[in-house]
C-alpha positions in Angstrom: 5.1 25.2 -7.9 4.9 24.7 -3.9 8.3 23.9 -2.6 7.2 20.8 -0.3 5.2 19.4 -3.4 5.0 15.5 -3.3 4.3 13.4 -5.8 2.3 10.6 -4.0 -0.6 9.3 -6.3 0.5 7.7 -9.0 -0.4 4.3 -10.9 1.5 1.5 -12.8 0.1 -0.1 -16.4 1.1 -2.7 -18.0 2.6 -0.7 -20.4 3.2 2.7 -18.5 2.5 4.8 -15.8 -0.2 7.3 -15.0 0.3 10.2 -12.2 -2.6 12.2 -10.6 -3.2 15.6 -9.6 -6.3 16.7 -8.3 -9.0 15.5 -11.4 -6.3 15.2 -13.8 -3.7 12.8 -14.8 -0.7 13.2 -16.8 -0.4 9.5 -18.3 3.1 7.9 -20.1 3.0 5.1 -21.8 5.5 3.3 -24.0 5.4 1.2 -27.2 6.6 -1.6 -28.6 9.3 -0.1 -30.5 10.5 2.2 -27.4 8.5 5.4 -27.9 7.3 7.4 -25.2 4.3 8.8 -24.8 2.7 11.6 -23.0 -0.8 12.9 -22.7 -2.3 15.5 -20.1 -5.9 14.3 -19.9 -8.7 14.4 -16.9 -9.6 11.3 -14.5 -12.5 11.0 -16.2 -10.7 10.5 -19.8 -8.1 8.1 -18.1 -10.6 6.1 -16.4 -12.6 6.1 -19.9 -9.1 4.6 -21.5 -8.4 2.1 -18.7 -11.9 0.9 -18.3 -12.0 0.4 -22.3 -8.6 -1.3 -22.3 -6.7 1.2 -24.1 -3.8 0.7 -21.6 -3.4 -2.7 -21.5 -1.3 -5.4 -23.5 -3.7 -8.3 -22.2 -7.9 -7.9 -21.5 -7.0 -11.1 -19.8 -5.6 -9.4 -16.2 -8.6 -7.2 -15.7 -11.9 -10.1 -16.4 -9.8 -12.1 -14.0 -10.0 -9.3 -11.1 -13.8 -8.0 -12.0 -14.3 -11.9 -11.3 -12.2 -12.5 -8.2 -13.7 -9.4 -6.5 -17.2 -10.7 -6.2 -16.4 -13.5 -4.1 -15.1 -11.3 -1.0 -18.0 -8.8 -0.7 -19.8 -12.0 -0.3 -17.5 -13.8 2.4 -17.9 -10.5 4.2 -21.6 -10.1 4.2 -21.2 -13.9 5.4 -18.3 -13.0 8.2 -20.9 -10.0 9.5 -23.8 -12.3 9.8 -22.0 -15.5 11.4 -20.1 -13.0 13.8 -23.7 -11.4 14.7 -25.2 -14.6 15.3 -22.2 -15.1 17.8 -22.8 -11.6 19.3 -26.0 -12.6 20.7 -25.0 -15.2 22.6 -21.6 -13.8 23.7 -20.6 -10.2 22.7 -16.3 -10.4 23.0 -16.4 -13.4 20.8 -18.6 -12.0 18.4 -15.8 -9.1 17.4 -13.3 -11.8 17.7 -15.1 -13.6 15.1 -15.9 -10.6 13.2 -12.7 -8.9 12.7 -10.4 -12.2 12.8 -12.2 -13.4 10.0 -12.2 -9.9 8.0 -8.1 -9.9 9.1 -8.3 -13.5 7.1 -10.2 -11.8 4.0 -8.3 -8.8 4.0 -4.7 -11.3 3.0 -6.1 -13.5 0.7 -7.8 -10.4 -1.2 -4.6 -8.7 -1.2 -2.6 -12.0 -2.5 -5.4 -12.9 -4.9 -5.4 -9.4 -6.1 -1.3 -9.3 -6.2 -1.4 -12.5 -8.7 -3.3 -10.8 -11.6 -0.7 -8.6 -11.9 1.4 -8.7 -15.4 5.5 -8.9 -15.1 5.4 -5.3 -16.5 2.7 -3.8 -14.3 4.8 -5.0 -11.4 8.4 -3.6 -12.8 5.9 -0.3 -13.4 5.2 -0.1 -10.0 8.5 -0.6 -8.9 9.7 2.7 -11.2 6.5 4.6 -10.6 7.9 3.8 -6.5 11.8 4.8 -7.2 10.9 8.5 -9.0 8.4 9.1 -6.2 11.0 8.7 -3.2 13.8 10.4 -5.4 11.9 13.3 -6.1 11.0 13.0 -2.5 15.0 13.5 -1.4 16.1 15.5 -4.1 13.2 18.2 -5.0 14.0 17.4 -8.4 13.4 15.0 -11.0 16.5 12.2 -11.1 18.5 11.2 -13.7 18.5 8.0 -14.9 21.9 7.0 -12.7 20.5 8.8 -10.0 16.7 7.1 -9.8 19.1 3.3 -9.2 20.5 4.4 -6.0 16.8 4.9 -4.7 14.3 1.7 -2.7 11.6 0.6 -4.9 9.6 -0.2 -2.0 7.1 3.7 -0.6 5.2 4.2 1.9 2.6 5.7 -0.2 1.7 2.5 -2.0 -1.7 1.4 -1.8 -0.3 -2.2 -0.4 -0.2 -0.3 3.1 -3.7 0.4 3.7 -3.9 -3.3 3.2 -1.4 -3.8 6.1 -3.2 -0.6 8.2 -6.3 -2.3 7.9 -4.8 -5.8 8.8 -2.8 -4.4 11.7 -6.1 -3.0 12.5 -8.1 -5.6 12.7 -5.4 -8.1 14.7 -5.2 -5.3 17.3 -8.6 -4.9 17.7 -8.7 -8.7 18.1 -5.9 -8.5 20.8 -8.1 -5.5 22.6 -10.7 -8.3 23.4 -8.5 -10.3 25.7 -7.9 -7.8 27.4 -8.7 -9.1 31.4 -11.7 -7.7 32.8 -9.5 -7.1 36.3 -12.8 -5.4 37.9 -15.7 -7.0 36.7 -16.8 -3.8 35.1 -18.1 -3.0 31.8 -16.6 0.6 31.6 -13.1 -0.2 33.0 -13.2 -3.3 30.1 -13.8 -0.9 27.8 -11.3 1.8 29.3 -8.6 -0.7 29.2 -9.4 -2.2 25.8 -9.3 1.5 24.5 -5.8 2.6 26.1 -4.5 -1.1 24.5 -5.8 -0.1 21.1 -4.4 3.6 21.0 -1.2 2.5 22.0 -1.0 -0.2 19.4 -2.5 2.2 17.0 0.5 4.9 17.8 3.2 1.8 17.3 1.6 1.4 13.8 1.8 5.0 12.9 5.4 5.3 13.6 6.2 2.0 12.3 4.3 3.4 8.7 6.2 6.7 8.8 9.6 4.9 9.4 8.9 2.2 6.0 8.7 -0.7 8.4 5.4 -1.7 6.8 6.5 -2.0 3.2 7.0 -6.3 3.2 3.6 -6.8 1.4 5.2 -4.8 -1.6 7.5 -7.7 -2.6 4.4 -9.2 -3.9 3.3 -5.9 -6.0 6.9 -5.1 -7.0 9.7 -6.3 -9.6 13.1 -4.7 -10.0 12.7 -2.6 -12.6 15.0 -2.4 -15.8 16.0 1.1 -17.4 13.0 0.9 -19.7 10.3 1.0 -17.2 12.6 3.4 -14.9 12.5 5.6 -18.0 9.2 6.2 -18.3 8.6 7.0 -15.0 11.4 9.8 -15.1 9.8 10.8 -18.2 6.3 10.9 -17.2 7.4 12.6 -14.1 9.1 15.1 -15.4 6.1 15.7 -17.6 3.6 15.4 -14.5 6.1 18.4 -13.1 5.6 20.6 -16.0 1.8 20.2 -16.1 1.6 21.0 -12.2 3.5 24.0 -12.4 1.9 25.4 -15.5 -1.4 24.3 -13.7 -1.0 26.3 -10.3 0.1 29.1 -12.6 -2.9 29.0 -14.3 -1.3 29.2 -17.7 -2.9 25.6 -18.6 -6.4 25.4 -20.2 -8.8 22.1 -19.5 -7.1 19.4 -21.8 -8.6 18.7 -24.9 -10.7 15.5 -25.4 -8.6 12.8 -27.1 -10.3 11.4 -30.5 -10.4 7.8 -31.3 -8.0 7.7 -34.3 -5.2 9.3 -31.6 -6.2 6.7 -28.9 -5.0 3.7 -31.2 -1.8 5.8 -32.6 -1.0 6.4 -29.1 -1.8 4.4 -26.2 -2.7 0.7 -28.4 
């Protein structure tokens, strides 16, 4: 395997922890009773299992979000049209409008989205964070001592691109009032453009340092040892199946039958 591998797409379950390489996925989950479970299976089977509710304790958690999510393509649609009828009139208050008001959507998705989450998806998420920045600092797997010492917050988490796109929007807000010094279109636009690259370098470095991980106290839990566990184990496993992978000594896996989905992932 390459020596600055990363493990950086990875998600939590309610009940386990799924990571992803290229169209695969090598998914752990763990039962009732303490058993581990592994499986190397394709996106396509893993979306099959999590779409079905194979890997969830509660069907509960996922209506909720199918239902939440149609009300902001909607407010959206609306913010585009109310900030277009603006634009007509008055062009710098239109994208005021426009991208304050998608800056607005963008939080309450994210906070909406954030309160579905089980106690266990968010302890998940914690572990599935804590193995990824381990194996980050110590090109290894940890041990289970080892994997404590380490933040439970990444930089990889999706909860960024929410803040990105947030950060985003406010400083393309704060472009707008920029001062038109020469009554000039062009040198508007020039200065509006230097504002926004600088901002958007500030941004950059403040991601790359983990100054924009704060959101994730609403994803996250501390984990215990059980969910910290299963991510060692699943990343281990996740490991194995990469290396064999790139040394093409792995065949396509196998299609999982029904009788094994219950046995294992129920």
């Amino acid at each position: 395997m390459r020596k600055n591998f990363k493990i950086t797409n990875a998600m939590a379950l309610t009940n386990g922890i799924v990571y992803f390489y290229k169209n695969y996925a090598a998914l752990t989950t763990i039962d009732k009773g303490g058993n581990i479970y592994t499986a190397w299976i394709t996106k396509k089977d893993f979306n099959f299992l999590y779409d079905n509710d194979y890997l969830t304790d509660s069907t509960y958690e996922a209506k909720k979000i199918d239902k939440t999510y149609i009300i902001f393509p909607f407010l959206t649609v609306l913010t585009i049209i109310v900030s277009s009828l603006i634009a007509y009139y008055n062009i710098i208050y239109g994208i005021r409008t426009l991208f304050f008001s998608l800056c607005i959507i963008t939080i309450f998705e994210f906070l909406t989205t954030a309160s579905t989450f089980t106690s266990g998806e968010l302890r998940f998420h914690s572990a599935e964070h804590m193995v990824i920045n381990a194996f980050s600092k110590l090109k290894r797997i940890p041990t289970l001592k080892e994997i404590h010492k380490f933040s439970r917050f990444s930089k990889y988490c999706g909860s960024n691109e929410t803040i990105f796109k947030i950060l985003i929007y406010i400083s393309i807000v704060g472009s707008s009032f920029v001062p038109n010094i020469y009554e000039n279109l062009m040198a508007f636009l020039l200065l509006s453009f230097v504002y926004f690259a600088i901002i958007f370098a500030i941004i950059i470095v403040l991601w790359q340092s983990d100054h924009l991980n704060f959101m994730q106290e609403f994803t996250t839990l501390p984990p215990t040892d059980k969910e910290l566990k299963v991510a060692i184990a699943g990343a281990s496993y996740f490991i194995e199946q990469v290396s064999r992978f790139e040394n093409s000594n792995i065949s396509k896996p196998k299609k999982h039958r029904k009788f094994s989905l219950k046995k294992s992932f129920k």
